[in-house]
N, C-alpha and C positions, 0 to 999 in steps of 0.2 A: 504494500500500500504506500503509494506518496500523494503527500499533504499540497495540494496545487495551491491555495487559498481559503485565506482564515478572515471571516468578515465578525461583526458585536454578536448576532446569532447562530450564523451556520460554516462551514466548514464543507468545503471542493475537494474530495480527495479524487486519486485514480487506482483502481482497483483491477488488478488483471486486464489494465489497455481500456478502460471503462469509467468515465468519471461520474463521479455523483455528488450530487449537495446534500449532506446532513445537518437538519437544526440541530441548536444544541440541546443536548439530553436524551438525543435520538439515538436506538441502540441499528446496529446493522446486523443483519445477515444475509450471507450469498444466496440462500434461499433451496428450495426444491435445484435436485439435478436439471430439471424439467426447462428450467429456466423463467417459471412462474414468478409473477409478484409478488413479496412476501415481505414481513416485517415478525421481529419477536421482542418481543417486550417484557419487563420485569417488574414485577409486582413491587409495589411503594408499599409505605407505611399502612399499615392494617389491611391489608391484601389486594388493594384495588390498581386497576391496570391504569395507565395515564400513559398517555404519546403526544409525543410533540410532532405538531402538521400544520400542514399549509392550508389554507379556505383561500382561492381567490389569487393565490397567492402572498396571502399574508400571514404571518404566524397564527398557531393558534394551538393552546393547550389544552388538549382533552384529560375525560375521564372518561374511557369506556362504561357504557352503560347498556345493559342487553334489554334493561326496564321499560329504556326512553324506545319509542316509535320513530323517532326521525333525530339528526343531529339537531340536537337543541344548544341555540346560541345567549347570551347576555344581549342584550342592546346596544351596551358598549363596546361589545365585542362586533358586532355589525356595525358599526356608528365606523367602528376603527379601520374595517376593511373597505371600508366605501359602501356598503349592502345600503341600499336605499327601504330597509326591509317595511315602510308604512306603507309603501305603492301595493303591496303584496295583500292578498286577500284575511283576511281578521278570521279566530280561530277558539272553539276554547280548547284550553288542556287540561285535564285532568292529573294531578299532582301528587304528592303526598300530603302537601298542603295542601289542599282542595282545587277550585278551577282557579282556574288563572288565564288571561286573554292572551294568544301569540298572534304574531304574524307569519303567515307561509310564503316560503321563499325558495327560490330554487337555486344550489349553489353551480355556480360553473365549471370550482374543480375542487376536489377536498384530497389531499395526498399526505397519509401517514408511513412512515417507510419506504418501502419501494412500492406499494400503490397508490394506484394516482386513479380515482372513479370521476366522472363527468356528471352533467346533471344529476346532482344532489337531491333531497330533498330538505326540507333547514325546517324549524320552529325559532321565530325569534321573540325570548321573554321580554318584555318591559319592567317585570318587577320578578322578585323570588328566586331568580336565578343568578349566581354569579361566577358560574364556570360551566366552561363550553364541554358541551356531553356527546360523547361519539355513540349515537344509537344506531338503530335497527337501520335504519335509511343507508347508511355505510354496511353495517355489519350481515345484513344479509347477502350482500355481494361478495362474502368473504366465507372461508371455512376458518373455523376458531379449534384450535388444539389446545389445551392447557397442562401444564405437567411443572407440578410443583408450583415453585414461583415463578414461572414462563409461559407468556400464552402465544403463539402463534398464531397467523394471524395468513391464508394465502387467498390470492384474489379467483374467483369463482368464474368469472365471466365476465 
């Protein structure tokens, strides 16, 4: 592996004649022989998964979430990537905290690891939420392996 460029968040390396940008905090792996898109991740504090990824192109730190129905965003976290997310059609969600009104949004590109999915589908909170949650809208396009504290993560289609 050599290091091509190191910028405030991410990191150019070249890997086998192959170069790739990793955010920081972002684990890598070569992935399936297959040559599939894949990412593996390592369980934080109290066992939950979290990746660092791109929406739009702009950073964005998840928590994996199997709970949530689509990537559910903060306001601020849309406000930050440019998502114009009020033009978008009004929504309720149902919570743990009870309803709560989002916006639906569709994102253009959401890439964690080496996948990278196209037309998203987004929930954007106004209130209640203040971390960006990588649900079902992403995760079903993915096959999820977990072992131990590593979940696996490869792209389906």
């Amino acid at each position: 592996m050599t290091v091509i460029a190191v910028e405030k968040d991410r990191a150019t390396v070249e890997i086998d004649g192959k170069r790739r940008t990793l955010v920081r905090g972002q684990t890598y792996s070569s992935g399936p022989a297959s040559g599939a898109q894949s990412v593996t991740l390592a369980a934080g504090a109290g066992g939950h998964f979290t990746a660092e990824g791109m929406v739009n192109g702009g950073a964005v730190r998840f928590i994996v979430d199997t709970g949530a129905t689509t990537i559910a965003l903060p306001a601020s976290v849309a406000t930050r990537l440019g998502i114009d997310y009020r033009k978008g059609p009004h929504s309720v969600s149902q919570t743990a905290n009870g309803q709560t009104q989002v916006y639906i949004v569709k994102l253009n590109s959401v890439r964690v690891g080496g996948i990278e999915l196209q037309n998203v589908d987004a929930a954007v909170f106004e209130q209640g939420l203040n971390v960006a949650l990588l649900g079902m809208s992403f995760l079903n396009r993915v096959d999820m392996r977990q072992e131990g504290g590593r979940m696996t993560m490869t792209l389906r289609f």
